[in-house]
C-alpha positions in Angstrom: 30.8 53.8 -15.6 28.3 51.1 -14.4 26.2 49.1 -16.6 23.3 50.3 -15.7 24.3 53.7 -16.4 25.6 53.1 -19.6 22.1 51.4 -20.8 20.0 54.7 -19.6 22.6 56.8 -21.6 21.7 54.5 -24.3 18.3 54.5 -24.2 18.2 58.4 -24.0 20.2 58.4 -27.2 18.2 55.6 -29.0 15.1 57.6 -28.6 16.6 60.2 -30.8 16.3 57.7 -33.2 12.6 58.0 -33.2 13.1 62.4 -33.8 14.4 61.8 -36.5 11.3 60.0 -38.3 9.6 63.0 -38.7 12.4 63.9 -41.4 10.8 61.0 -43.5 8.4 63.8 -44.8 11.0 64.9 -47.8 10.8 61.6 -49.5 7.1 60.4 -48.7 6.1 63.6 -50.0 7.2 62.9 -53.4 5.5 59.5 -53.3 2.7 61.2 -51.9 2.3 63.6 -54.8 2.8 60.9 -57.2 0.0 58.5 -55.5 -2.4 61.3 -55.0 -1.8 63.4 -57.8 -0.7 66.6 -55.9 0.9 70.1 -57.0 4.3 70.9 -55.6 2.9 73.2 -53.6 0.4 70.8 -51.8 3.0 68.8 -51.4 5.1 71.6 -49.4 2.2 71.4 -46.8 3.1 67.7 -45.9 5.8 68.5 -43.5 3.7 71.4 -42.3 1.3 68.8 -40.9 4.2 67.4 -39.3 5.7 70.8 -37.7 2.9 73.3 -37.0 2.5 71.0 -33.8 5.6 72.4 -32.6 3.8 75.9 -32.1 1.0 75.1 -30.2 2.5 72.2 -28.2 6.0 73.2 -27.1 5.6 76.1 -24.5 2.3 73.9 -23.1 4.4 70.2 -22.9 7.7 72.4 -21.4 5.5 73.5 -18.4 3.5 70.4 -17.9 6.8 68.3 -17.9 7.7 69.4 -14.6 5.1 67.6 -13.3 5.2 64.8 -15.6 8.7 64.2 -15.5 11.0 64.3 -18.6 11.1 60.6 -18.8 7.2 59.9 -18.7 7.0 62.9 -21.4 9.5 61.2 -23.4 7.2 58.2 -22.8 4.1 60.0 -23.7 5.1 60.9 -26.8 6.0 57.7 -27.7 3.0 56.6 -27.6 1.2 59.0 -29.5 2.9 58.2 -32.5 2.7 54.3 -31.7 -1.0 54.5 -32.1 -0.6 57.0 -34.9 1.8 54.7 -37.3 -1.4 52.9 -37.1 -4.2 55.0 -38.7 -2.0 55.4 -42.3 -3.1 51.3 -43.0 -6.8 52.2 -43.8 -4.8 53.5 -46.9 -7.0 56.7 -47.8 -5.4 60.2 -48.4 -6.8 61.7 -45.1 -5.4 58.5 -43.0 -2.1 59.4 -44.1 -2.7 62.9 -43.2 -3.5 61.7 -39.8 -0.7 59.9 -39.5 1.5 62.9 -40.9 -0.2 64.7 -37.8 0.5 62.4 -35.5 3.8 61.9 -36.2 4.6 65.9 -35.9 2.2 65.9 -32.1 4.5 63.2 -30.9 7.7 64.4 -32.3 6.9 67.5 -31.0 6.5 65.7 -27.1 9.6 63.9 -28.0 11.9 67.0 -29.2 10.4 69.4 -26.0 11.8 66.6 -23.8 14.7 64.2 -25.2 16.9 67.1 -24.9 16.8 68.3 -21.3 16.2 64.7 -20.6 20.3 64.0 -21.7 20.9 66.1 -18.7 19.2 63.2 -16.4 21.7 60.7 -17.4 25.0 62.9 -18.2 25.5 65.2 -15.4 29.1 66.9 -16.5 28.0 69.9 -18.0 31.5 70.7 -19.9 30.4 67.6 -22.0 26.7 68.9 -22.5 27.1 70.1 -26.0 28.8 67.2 -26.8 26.2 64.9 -25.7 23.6 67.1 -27.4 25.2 67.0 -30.6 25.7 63.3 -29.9 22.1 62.8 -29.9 21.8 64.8 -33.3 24.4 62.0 -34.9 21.4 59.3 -33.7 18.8 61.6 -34.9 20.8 62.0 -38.1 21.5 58.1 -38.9 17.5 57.7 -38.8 17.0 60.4 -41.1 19.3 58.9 -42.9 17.4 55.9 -43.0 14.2 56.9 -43.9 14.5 56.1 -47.7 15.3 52.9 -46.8 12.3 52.3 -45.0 10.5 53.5 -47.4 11.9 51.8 -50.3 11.4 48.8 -47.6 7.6 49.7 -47.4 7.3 49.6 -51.1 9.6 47.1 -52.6 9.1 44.3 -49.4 5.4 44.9 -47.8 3.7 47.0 -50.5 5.0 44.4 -53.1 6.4 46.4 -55.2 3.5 49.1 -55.9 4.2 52.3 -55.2 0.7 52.8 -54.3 1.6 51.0 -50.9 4.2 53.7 -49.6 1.7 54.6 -46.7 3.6 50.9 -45.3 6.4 53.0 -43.7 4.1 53.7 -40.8 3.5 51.0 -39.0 7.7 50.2 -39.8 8.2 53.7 -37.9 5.7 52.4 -35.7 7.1 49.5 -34.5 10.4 50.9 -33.9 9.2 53.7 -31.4 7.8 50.4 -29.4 11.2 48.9 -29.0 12.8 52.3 -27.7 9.9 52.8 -25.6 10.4 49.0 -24.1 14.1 50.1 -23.7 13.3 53.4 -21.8 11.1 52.3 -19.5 13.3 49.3 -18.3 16.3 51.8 -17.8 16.8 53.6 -14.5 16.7 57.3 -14.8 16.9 59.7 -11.8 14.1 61.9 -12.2 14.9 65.7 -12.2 14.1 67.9 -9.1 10.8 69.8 -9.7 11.1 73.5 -10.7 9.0 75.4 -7.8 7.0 78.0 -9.7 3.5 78.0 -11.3 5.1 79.3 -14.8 1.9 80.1 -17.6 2.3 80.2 -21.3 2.6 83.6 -21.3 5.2 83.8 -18.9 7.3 81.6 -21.1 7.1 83.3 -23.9 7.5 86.3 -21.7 11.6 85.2 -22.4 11.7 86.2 -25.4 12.4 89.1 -24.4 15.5 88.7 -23.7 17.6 90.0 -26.6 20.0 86.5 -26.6 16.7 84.3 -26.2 15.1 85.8 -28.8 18.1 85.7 -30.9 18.3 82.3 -30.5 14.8 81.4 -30.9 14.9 82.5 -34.6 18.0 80.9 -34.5 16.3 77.8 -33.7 13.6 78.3 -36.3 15.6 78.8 -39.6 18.1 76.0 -38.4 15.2 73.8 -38.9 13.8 75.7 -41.6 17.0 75.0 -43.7 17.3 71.3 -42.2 13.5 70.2 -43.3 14.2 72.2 -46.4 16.8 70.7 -48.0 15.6 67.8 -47.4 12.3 68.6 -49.0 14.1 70.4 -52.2 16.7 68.1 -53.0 15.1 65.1 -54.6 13.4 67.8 -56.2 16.3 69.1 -58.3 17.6 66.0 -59.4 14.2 65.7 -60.9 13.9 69.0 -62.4 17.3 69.3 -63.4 18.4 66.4 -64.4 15.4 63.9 -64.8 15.9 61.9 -62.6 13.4 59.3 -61.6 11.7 59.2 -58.3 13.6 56.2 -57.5 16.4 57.2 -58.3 15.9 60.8 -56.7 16.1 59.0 -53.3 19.7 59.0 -52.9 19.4 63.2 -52.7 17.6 63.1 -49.3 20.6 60.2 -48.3 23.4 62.2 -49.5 22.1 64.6 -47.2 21.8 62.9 -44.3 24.6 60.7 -44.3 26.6 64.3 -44.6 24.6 65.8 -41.8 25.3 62.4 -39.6 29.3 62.5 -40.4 29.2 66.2 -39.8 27.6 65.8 -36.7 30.0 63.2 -35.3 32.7 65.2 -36.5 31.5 67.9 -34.3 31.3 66.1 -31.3 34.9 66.3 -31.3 35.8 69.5 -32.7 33.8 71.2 -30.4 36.3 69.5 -27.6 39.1 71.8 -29.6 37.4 74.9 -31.2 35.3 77.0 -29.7 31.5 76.3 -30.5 30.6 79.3 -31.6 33.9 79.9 -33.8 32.8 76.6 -35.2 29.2 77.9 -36.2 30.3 81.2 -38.3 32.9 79.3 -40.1 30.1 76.8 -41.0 27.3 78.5 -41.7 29.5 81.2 -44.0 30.8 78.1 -46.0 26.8 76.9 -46.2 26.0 80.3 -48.0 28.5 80.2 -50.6 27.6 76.6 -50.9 23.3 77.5 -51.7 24.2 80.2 -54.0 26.2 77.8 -56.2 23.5 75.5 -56.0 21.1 78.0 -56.4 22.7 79.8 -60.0 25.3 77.4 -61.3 24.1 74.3 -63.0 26.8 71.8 -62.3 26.6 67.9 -62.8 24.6 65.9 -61.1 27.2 64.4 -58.8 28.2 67.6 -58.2 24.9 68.6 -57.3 24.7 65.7 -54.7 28.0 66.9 -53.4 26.5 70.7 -52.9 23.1 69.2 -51.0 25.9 67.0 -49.3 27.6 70.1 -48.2 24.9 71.9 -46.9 24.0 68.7 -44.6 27.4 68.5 -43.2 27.8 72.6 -42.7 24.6 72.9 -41.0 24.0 69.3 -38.7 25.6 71.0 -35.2 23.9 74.2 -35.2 20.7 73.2 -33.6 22.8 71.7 -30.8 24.9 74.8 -30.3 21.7 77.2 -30.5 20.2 75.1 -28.2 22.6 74.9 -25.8 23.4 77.7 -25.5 20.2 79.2 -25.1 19.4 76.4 -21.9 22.9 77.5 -20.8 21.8 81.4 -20.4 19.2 80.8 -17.8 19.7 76.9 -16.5 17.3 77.0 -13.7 14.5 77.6 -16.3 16.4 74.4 -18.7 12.4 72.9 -19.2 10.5 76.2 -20.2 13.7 77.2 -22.6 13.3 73.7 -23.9 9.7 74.2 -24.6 10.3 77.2 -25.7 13.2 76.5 -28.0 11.2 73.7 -29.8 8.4 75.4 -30.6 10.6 77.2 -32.8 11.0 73.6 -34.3 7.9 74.8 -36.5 10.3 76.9 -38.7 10.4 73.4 -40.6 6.4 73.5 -41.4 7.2 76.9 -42.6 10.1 76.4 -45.5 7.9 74.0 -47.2 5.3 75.6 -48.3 7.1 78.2 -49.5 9.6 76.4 -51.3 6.5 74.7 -53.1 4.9 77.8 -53.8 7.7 79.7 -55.3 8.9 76.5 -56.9 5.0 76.5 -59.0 5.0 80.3 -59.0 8.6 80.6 -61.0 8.4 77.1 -62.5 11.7 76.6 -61.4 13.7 75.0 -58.7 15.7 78.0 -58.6 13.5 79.7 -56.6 12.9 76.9 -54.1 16.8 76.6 -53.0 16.9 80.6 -52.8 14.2 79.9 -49.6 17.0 77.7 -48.2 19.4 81.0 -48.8 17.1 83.6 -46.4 16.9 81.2 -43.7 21.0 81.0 -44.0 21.1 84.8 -43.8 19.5 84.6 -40.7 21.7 82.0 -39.4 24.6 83.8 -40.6 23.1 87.1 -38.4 22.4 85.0 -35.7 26.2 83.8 -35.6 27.8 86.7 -35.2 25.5 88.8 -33.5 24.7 86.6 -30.7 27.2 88.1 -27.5 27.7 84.1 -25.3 
């Protein structure tokens, strides 16, 4: 493989890097509440600022990219949450709302295009999953380190004041810049253009088929669950076990750093077991896993090692929902994208009501049993789909 091959493929897959800062909103949420004195459920609409762009932008950015490109897309997005890492320093409540909202409009460029843009740069298609779920291990490792950047933010530019959390911005910021200098110095072959003046409705005209639809949901609980647990876990090591919000940090880590190994893992048994034999074993270990969590108060390691679980059980099914759903009808790969990711908004969705059902029960209980409808889904979705 030439060189400069080899530094497209890694540009494509350091730019999932910047997807996965939009999973920064579990832990800045609870700094968020603390700083401006917010209910759980008010806090459960921070990552909803961050997903609802999903909705309206995916089907629109899927149909314009054929005659943007997938790499100036990429590109575009880029940029939108360059400028928007900026607007959180004025240091005001509704700045960091902006900047929530920013980061969910480019993220929601980003995740429309990063994916079909892999198929650019790797062009064997029996290695497609594998490359998609390879990009979900680089998407994973920055979610994993988003309490670091923001106990970077705090501890390093904020001084010490939790008051200064907002400083993770600019941080996220800064890093989009450098994988944005990286893409656009790499050579990709742009992608053929698809002849056909497609609307919105026409793309949402898919859904009806039976396996896209399927799917689709599919698509929308996987992220539900995803954004969830990542929302709900530093939350029950509070609630539970008093845990401080410093300490409750390692939660959202412990998840990720699962979801990352799990999603390396799968890279390579997916190359031995067949991808969908590999989702219904996983997601029918994840519900046994929730309901534990869910009714049986264990320790608190052993809490971390359920969150854990659910991380590691869950990390590949986006990429095997996904590809398989670009896979049924290739020749329409950018409006299935679009499509597909606008389902991405099932994450602004689990939030809110694992806030509200968290301050409506006054317990956590309730929250995690969210995470266990969007598994029964999943779990429908597994072994009803036909491939």
């Amino acid at each position: 493989m030439k060189a400069k091959q080899l530094s497209s493929i890694g540009a494509v897959l350091f730019s999932f890097f910047i997807m996965g800062f939009c999973d920064i909103v579990g832990i800045s949420s609870d700094y968020a509440r603390e700083a401006f004195g917010w209910s759980q459920t008010m806090a459960g609409l921070l990552p909803s600022m961050v997903f609802v762009w999903f909705l309206f932008l995916g089907v629109p950015v899927g149909i314009q990219m054929n005659k943007w490109g997938r790499k100036n897309t990429v590109l575009l997005g880029m940029a939108v949450t360059i400028v928007g890492m900026l607007i959180p320093l004025i240091g005001t409540s509704w700045a960091c709302l902006v900047g929530y909202a920013a980061l969910g409009i480019g993220n929601a460029i980003l995740q429309v295009s990063e994916n079909p843009l892999i198929k650019n740069v790797v062009t064997n298609e029996k290695v497609l999953t594998s490359s998609l779920t390879a990009g979900q291990v680089v998407k994973a490792i920055s979610s994993f380190c988003g309490p670091f950047i923001m106990l970077f933010a705090v501890n390093v530019l904020g001084g010490g004041d939790k008051q200064n959390w907002y400083l993770a911005f600019p941080v996220l910021g800064a890093i989009t810049l450098l994988s944005a200098l990286w893409l656009i110095v790499s050579p990709i072959e742009r992608e053929p253009k698809e002849k056909s003046n497609v609307t919105v409705g026409q793309t949402f005209g898919l859904l009806k088929n039976g396996t896209i639809l399927l799917l689709f949901f599919g698509i929308f609980f996987a992220v539900a669950i995803d954004v969830g647990t990542n929302f709900v876990s530093s939350k029950v090591m509070i609630s539970r076990y008093g845990w401080s919000l410093e300490a409750a940090g390692i939660a959202p880590q412990t998840y990720f750093i699962c979801r990352t190994i799990g999603a390396f893992l799968g890279v390579f048994l997916m190359t031995k077991i067949a991808d969908m034999t590999y989702f219904r074993l996983n997601i029918a270990a994840c519900i046994v896993v929730i309901l534990t969590l869910a009714f049986i108060q264990l320790p608190a390691t052993w809490a971390l090692a359920q969150i854990g679980a659910i991380g590691f059980l869950c990390s590949c099914i986006f990429p095997i929902i996904y590809s398989m759903a670009v896979q049924a009808q290739p020749d329409k790969a950018n409006l299935i994208s679009g499509l597909m990711i606008t389902a991405v908004a099932g994450g602004g969705a689990a939030t809110p009501l694992i806030g509200l059902a968290t301050d409506m029960a006054d317990s956590i209980t309730a929250g995690v049993l969210v995470l266990l409808i969007c598994a029964g889904y999943l779990t429908f979705c597994a072994f009803g789909v036909k491939k």
